[in-house]
KEKE-251428 format. One record per residue (C-alpha): residue in one letter; z, y, x. Coordinates in nm, 3 decimals. Each point is the difference from the previous one (the first is absolute). Example, Ala and Ser with C-alpha at 12.3 -4.5 7.8 and 13.67 -1.06 7.14 Angstrom:
<recs>
rec residuo->A | w->0.780 | v->-0.450 | u->1.230
rec residuo->S | w->-0.066 | v->0.344 | u->0.137
</recs>
This chain:
<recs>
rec residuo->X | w->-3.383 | v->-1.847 | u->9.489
rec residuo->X | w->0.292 | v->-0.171 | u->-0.121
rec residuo->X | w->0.045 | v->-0.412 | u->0.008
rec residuo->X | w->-0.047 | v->-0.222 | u->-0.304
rec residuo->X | w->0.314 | v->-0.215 | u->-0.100
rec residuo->X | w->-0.163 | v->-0.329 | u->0.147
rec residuo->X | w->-0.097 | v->0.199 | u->0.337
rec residuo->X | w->0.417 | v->0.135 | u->0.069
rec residuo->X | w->0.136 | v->-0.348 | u->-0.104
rec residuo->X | w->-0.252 | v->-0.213 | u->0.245
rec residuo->X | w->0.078 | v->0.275 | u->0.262
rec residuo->X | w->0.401 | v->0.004 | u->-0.079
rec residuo->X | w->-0.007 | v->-0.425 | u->0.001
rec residuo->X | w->-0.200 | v->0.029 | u->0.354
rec residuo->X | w->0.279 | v->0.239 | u->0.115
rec residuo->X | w->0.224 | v->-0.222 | u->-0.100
rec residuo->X | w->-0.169 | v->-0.250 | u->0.266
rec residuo->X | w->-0.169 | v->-0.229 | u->-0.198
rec residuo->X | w->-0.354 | v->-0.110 | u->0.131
rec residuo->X | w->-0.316 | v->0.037 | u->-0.196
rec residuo->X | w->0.058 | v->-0.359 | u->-0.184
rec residuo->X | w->0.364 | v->0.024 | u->-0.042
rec residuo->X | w->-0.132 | v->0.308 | u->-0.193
rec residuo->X | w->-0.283 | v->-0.137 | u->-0.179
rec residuo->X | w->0.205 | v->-0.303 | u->-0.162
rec residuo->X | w->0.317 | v->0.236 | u->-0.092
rec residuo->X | w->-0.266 | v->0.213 | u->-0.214
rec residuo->X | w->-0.252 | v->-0.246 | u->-0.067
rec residuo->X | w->-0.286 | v->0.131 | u->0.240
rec residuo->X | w->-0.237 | v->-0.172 | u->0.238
rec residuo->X | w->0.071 | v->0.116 | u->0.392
rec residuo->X | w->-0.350 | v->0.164 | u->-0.035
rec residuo->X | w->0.135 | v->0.235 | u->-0.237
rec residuo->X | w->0.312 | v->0.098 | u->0.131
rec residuo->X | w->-0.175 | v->0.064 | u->0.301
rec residuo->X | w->-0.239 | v->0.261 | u->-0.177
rec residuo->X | w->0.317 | v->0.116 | u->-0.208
rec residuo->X | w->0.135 | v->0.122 | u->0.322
rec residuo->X | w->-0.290 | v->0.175 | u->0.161
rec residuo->X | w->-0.105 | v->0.228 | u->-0.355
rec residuo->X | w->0.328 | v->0.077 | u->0.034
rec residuo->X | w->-0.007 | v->0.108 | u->0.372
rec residuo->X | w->-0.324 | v->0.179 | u->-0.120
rec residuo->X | w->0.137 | v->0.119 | u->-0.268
rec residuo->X | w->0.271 | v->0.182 | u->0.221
rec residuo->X | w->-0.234 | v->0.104 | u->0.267
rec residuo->X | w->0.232 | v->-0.157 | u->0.248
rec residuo->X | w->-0.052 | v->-0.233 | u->0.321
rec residuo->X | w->0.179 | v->-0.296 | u->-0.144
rec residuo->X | w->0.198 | v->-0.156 | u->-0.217
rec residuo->X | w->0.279 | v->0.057 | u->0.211
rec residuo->X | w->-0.062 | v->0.343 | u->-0.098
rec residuo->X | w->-0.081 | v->-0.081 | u->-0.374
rec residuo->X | w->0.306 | v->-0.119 | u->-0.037
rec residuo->X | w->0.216 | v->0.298 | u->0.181
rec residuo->X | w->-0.187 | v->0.199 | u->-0.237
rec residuo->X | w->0.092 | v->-0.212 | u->-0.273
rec residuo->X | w->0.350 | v->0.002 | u->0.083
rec residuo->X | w->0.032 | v->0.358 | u->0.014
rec residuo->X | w->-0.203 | v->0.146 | u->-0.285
rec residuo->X | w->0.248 | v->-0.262 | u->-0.222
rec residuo->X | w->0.306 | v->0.116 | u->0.209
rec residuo->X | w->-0.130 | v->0.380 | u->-0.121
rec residuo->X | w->0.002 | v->-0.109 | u->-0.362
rec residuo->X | w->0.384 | v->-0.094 | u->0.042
rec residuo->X | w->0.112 | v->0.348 | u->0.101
</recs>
């Protein structure tokens, strides 16, 4: 099942290193939230971690480019 647009760009900002509340006042969200953001969209994925989320992420948009 395919992300929502608030699911990739919490996971993209988290790849980009920022922590849960760097997120959460950039967009506007409690740390709570981002938190749940991130696992729906581990769930979402059916993959491990977000670590995976994102590599997923990464290369479904990277497939879009070619």
């Amino acid at each position: 099942m395919p992300l929502n647009k608030l699911q990739e760009k919490v996971l993209l900002l988290y790849g980009e290193g920022l922590s849960h509340a760097d997120i959460g006042r950039k967009i506007g969200l409690s740390e709570l939230t981002v938190s749940l953001i991130l696992n729906s969209a581990v769930d979402r994925l059916g993959v491990n971690n977000t670590v995976q989320a994102i590599n997923h992420l990464l290369r479904s948009n990277r497939d879009l480019e070619t």
